[in-house]
Steps between C-alpha positions, in 0.01 A plus 500: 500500500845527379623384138566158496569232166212280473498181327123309404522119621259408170843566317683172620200316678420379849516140630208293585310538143396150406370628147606773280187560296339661758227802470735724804855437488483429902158236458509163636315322206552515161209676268322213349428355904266755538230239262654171686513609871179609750462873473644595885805288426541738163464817748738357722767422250562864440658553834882409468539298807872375526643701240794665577756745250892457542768766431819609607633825689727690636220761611527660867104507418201306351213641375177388324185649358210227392163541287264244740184345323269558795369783715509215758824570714447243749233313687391362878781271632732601156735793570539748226894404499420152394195541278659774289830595640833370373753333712877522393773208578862524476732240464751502754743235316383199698080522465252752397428763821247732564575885490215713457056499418308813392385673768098429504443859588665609169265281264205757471390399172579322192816690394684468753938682525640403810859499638564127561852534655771766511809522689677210365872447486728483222476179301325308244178285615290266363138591576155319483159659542236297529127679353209514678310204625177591336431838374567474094846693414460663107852653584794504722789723458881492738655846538831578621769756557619684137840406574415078590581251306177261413490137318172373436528110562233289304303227640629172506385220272592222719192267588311650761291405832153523387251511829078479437326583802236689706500873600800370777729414124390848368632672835212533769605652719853582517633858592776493214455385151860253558314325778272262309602145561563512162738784463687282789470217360660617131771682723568228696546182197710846232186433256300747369135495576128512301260560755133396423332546794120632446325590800199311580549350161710224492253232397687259292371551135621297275559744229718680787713148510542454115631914497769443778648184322620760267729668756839439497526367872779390717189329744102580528344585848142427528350656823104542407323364775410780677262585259330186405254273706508112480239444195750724300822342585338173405358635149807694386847385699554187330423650142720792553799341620475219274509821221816645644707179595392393131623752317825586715570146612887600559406779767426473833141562640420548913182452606458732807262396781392831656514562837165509669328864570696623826187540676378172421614357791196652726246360178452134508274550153797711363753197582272233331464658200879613465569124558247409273632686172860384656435148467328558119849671429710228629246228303575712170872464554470144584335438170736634303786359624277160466480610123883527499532887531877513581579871538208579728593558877299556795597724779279475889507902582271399760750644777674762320338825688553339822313447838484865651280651213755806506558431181129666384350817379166376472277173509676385150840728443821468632703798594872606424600235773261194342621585164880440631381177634288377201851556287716375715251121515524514157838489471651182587256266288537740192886488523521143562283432198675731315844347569331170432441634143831683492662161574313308222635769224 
C-alpha cells in the first residue's frame, strides 16, 4: 500500500461519547457503570454504536486501518459492513450524504487497512465516519494522500439526542452503520447523538435512569419495550421515568410504544401480550402526568413499520427500509415538542 499521512481520531475525539472517564476511549459507559449496571449491558457498552469522527480534506482518497475488540466480524442477519465496518458521510453543503462503507470482504480480522474512497476531485470536504455498530473499536486511524491537506474537527458539545432502546436502537439489523434510526434521526434534527441501545437488554433499571440524567441532552428517547414483558413494565417504568424526568425536569422525554413483532399478526397469543405490556406502558405515562410530570411525552409507534411487513428482517428487527420509517414517525412529535420548548426559551 502506498505512503499515505495518517492521523489517529483518539487525538481530537469522536462524537457520540456521553462520558469521558471511560475504560476504552470508544466505550459507551463510563468505568464506574460496570458495579451499577447488569453485567450484559456492561459488555454491550463497549461497542461504540453511533459514534462517528469528523475531519476535513482535500484528499482524492480516504483510508483507515482499525484495532477491533472482537474476533467476532459479524453475525446471522448482521453484515460484516455494519457490525464492524465503517461508513463515511460527506457533507454536500445542504445535508450530510453518503459516499462510501468498507467493503465486508476486506474486514478479515481485527486490524483491518482498507481503501475507503479514492478518485475524488479537487476540493476541501467535510467528512463523517460513523464506527461500527457493535464490534468494540480500541483504535481508528484516517490516511490520506502525502500531499492533502487534513483538519481534524472535534466533536461538538452542543446537547445531544440521547436514544435507550433494544437491539433495533443499537443497530439490528442495518447493512450500514449510518442507517440506525438513530444515526437518522441525529442527522435529520443537526444534533449529535449518544446511542444506548443494549441488545436484549434494555430493561429499565433504575440505576440506568439516575446515570443518563447526567447527560447533557437536547431530548431522551426511551424505546425498551421490546425487551420487557408486562410484569416488568409495571415494576420498573414508572420508577425509572419518574428518576429521569426528576432529575432533568427541563428536557424532554418520549415514551416510545413499540411496534408489535411483524409476524404477530398470524399469532393471536403474540398480539395479546404485545397489547398487554402496551397498555401497562400507557398506564405508567398516565400516572405520571397525573403526578404532574410536565416534560414527559408519549409517542403511539404502533403504525410506524407499516402494513406490508416489508419493512422486516426477522420476527422482531426491522431492516434498512423499517429503520427509515421508524425515524421518519419519530420526527414530527419530537420537532413539534422541541419547538414547543424552543418557543418557551
Amino acid at each position: 500500500m502506498k505512503e499515505l499521512k495518517w492521523f489517529n481520531a483518539i487525538e481530537w475525539g469522536c462524537e457520540g461519547k456521553g462520558w469521558s472517564d471511560t475504560r476504552q476511549p470508544y466505550d459507551r459507559l463510563p468505568g464506574r457503570a460496570e458495579q451499577l449496571v447488569p453485567a450484559e449491558v456492561w459488555r454491550l457498552s463497549h461497542s461504540p454504536t453511533g459514534m462517528c469522527v469528523h475531519f476535513n480534506t482535500d484528499s482524492s482518497e480516504i483510508h483507515i486501518r482499525w484495532k477491533l475488540g472482537s474476533e467476532q466480524l459479524g453475525e446471522d442477519n448482521f453484515n460484516i459492513i455494519s457490525f464492524s465496518g465503517m461508513d463515511l458521510y460527506v457533507h454536500d453543503g445542504a445535508s450530510w450524504r453518503w459516499a462510501a462503507s468498507t467493503p465486508h470482504f476486506q474486514v478479515k480480522d481485527t486490524s483491518p487497512e482498507v481503501c475507503m474512497i479514492e478518485g475524488l476531485p479537487s476540493g476541501m470536504r467535510r467528512c463523517r465516519v460513523y464506527l461500527p455498530q457493535r464490534n468494540p473499536v480500541l483504535n481508528v486511524e484516517f490516511g490520506v494522500a502525502p500531499e492533502a491537506a487534513f483538519e481534524p474537527v472535534p466533536p461538538r458539545r452542543n446537547p445531544a439526542l440521547v436514544y435507550y432502546g433494544t437491539s433495533i436502537v443499537h443497530g439490528a439489523f442495518t447493512a450500514r452503520s449510518g442507517l440506525g434510526c438513530p444515526q437518522i434521526l441525529a442527522r435529520e434534527l443537526d444534533l449529535p447523538l449518544v446511542n444506548l441501545g443494549f441488545s436484549g437488554s434494555a430493561r429499565m433499571e433504575p440505576e440506568l435512569a439516575a446515570l443518563f440524567a447526567e447527560l447533557d441532552a437536547a431530548l431522551f428517547l426511551i424505546d425498551p419495550l421490546a425487551n420487557m414483558d408486562a410484569k416488568q413494565v409495571k415494576e420498573r417504568a414508572e420508577p425509572f421515568l419518574r428518576i429521569l424526568c426528576g432529575k432533568r425536569p427541563d428536557v424532554p422525554v418520549f415514551q416510545i410504544e413499540s411496534p408489535q413483532p411483524f409476524g404477530a399478526w398470524i399469532k393471536p397469543g403474540d398480539v395479546a401480550a404485545h397489547r398487554e405490556k402496551i397498555a401497562v406502558y400507557r398506564a405508567a405515562f398516565a400516572a405520571l402526568k397525573r403526578e404532574g410530570v410536565g416534560n414527559l411525552n408519549f409517542i403511539d409507534a404502533s403504525g410506524f413499520y407499516g402494513e406490508d411487513n416489508d419493512a422486516s428482517t426477522d420476527y422482531v428487527h426491522p431492516n434498512d427500509l423499517g429503520h427509515r420509517r421508524m425515524s421518519e414517525g419519530l420526527l414530527p412529535a419530537i420537532r413539534s415538542v422541541l419547538a414547543t420548548v424552543a418557543g418557551r426559551g
